[in-house]
C-alpha positions in Angstrom: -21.3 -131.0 199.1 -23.4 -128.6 200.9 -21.2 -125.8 200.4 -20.5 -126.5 197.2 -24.2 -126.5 196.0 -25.1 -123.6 198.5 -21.9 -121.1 197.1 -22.9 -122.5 193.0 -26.5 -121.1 194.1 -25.2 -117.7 195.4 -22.9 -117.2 192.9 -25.6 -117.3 190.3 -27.8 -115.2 192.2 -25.5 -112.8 192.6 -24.9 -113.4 188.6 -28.3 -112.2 188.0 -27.8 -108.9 189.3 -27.1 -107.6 185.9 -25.8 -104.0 186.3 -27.3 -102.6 182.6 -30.8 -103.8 184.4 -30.6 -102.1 187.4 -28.9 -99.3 186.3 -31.5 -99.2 183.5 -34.7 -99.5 186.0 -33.2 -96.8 188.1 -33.4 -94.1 184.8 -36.3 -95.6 183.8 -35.6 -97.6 180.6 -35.0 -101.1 179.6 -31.5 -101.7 178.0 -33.2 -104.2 176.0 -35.5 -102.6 174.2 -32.1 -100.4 172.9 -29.5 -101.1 170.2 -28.7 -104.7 170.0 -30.6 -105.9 172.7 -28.3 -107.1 175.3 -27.5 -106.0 178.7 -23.8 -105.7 178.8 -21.3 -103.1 178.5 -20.9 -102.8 174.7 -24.3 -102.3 174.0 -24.3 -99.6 176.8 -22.1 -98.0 175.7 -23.4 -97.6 172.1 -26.7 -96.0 173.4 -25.9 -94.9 176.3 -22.8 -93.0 176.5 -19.7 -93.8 178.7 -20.2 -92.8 181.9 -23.2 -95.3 181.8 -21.2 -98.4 179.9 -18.3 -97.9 182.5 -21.2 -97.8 185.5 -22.7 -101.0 184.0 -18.6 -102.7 183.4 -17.9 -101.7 187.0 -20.8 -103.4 188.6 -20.7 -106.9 185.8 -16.9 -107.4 186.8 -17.1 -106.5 190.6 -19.6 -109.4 190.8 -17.6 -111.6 188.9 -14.8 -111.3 191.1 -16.7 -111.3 193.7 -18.2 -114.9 192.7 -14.8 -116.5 191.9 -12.6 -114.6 194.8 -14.5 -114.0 197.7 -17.6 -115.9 198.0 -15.6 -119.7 197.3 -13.0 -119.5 201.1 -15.9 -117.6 202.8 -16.7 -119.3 206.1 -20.5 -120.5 206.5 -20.2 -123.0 209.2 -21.1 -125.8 206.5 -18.6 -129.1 205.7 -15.9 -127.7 203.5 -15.5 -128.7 199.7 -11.6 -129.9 200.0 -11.0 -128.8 196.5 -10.7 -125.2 196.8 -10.2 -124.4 192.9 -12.9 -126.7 191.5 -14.8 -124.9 194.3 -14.1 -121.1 192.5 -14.6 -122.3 189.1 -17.9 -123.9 189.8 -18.8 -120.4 191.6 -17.2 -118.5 188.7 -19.1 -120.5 185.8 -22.5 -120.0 187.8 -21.9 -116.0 188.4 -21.2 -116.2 184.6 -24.7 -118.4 183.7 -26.7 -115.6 185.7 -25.5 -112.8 183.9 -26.1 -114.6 180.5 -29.5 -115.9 182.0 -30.1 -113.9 184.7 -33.3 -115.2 187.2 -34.3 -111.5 188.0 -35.1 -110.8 184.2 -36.4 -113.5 183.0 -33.4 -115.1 182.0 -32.8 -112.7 179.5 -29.5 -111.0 180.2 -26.1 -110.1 178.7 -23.3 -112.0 176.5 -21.4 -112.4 180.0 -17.7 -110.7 178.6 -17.5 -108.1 181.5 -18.4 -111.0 184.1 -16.4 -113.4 182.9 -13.2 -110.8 182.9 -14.5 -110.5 186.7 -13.7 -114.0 187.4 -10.6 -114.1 185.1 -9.5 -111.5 187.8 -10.8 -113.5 190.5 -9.6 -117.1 189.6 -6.0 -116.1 188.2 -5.7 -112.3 188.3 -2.0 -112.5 186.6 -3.5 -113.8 183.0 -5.9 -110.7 182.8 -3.2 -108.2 181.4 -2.3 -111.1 178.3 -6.0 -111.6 177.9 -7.1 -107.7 177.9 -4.5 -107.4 175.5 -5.2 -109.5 173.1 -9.0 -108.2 173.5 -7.1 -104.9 172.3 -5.1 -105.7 170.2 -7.7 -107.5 167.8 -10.0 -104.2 168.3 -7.3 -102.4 167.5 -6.6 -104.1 164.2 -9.8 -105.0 163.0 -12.5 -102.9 164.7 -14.3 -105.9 165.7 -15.5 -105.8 169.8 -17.5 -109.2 169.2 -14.4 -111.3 167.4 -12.2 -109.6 169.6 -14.2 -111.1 172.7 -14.4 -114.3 171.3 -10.4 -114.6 170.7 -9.6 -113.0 174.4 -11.6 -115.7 176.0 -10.0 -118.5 173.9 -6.4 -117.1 174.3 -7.1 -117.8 178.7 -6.5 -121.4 177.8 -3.7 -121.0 175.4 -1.8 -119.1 178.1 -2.1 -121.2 180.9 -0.7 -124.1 178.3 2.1 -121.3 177.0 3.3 -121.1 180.2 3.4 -124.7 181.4 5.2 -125.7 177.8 7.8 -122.7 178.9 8.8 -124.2 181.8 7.3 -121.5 184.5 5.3 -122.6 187.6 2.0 -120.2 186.5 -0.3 -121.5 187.3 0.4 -123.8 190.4 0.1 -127.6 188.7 -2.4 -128.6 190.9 -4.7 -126.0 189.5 -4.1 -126.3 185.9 -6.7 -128.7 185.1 -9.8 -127.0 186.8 -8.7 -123.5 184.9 -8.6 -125.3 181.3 -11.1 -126.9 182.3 -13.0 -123.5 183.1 -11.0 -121.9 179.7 -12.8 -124.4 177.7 -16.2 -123.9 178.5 -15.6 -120.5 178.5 -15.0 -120.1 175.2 -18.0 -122.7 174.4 -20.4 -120.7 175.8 -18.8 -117.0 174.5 -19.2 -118.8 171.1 -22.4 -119.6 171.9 -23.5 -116.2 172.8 -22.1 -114.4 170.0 -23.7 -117.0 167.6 -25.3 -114.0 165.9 -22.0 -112.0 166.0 -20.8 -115.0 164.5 -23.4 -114.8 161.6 -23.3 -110.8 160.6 -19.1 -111.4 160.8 -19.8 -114.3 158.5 -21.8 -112.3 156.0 -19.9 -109.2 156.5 -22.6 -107.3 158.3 -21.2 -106.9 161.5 -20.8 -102.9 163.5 -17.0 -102.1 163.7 -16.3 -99.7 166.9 -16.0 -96.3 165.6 -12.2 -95.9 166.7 -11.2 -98.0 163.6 -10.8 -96.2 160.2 -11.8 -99.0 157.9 -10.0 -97.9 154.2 -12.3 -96.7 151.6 -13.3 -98.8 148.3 
């Protein structure tokens, strides 16, 4: 148990280090005070430009992955946590919880996509393309980042359960039920995150990414 509570820790320490935030202090603003708000990628990218947003994605993923991929079989000399999956899910949902409530900022951080599609990578790399393109494919037809987030990260769990129903042996069996388990809350705490999203696409009021030509009334 050791290990498991001392790698949890790390992972949301490392979480913390939200890359808009450092990246920000370095040029001398605060993301936060920008656009939206929050210190992910999108908003980045909106007021910042690209080569910042993709600076800021780089760092939020790499420390996801990190989290879920590395830090879980890394050998600290402690008593080992048998369950080696529960182990990277636990490390993955904490790297997750410090972006979205990062210690370093006062637990004021981002909406935790780009971190979560870090771990995604990190705890089954071979669903990333099928969730990055449904991410795409909903931009693509309704200019929405936010719903398109939302839908990605539920379609994780559909996937593993598309692919079990199929008949193919992806994921292993014994590591379905941490991963749904994972998938599920997930999508409870991207919901949660985009509750405002959720209110502005409710009322029609929500920013559609400018690479969408909405038709004219």
């Amino acid at each position: 148990m050791l290990e498991l509570a001392l790698k949890t820790l790390l992972s949301y320490l490392l979480g913390s280090v939200a890359g808009a935030l450092i990246l920000g202090q370095l040029l001398g603003f605060d993301i936060r005070q920008a656009g939206s708000g929050n210190a992910g990628a999108t908003n980045a990218l909106r007021t910042k430009g690209p080569v910042f947003a993709i600076a800021v994605l780089l760092i939020d993923m790499g420390k996801g992955y990190f989290a879920a991929a590395w830090l879980p079989p890394l050998a600290l000399g402690l008593i080992a946590f048998d369950d080696r999956m529960t182990l990277a899910v636990l490390c993955a949902c904490a790297a997750v919880l410090g972006h979205v409530y990062p210690l370093w900022y006062g637990f004021r951080g981002g909406k935790g996509a780009a971190t979560l599609l870090g771990v995604l990578a990190g705890l089954q790399a071979g669903l990333v393309l099928p969730v990055v393109a449904v991410w795409v494919l909903v931009v693509a037809a309704t200019g929405y980042v936010s719903l398109a987030t939302m839908l990605a990260v539920a379609s994780f769990s559909v996937w593993i359960i598309g692919c079990r129903l199929i008949g193919w042996d992806y994921p292993r069996m014994d590591t379905v039920q941490p991963l749904l388990a994972f998938g599920l809350w997930a999508m409870l705490l991207t919901l949660y995150t985009h509750r405002t999203n959720i209110g502005r696409l409710r009322s029609g009021q929500e920013s559609r990414t400018r690479f969408v030509r909405t038709p004219r009334s």
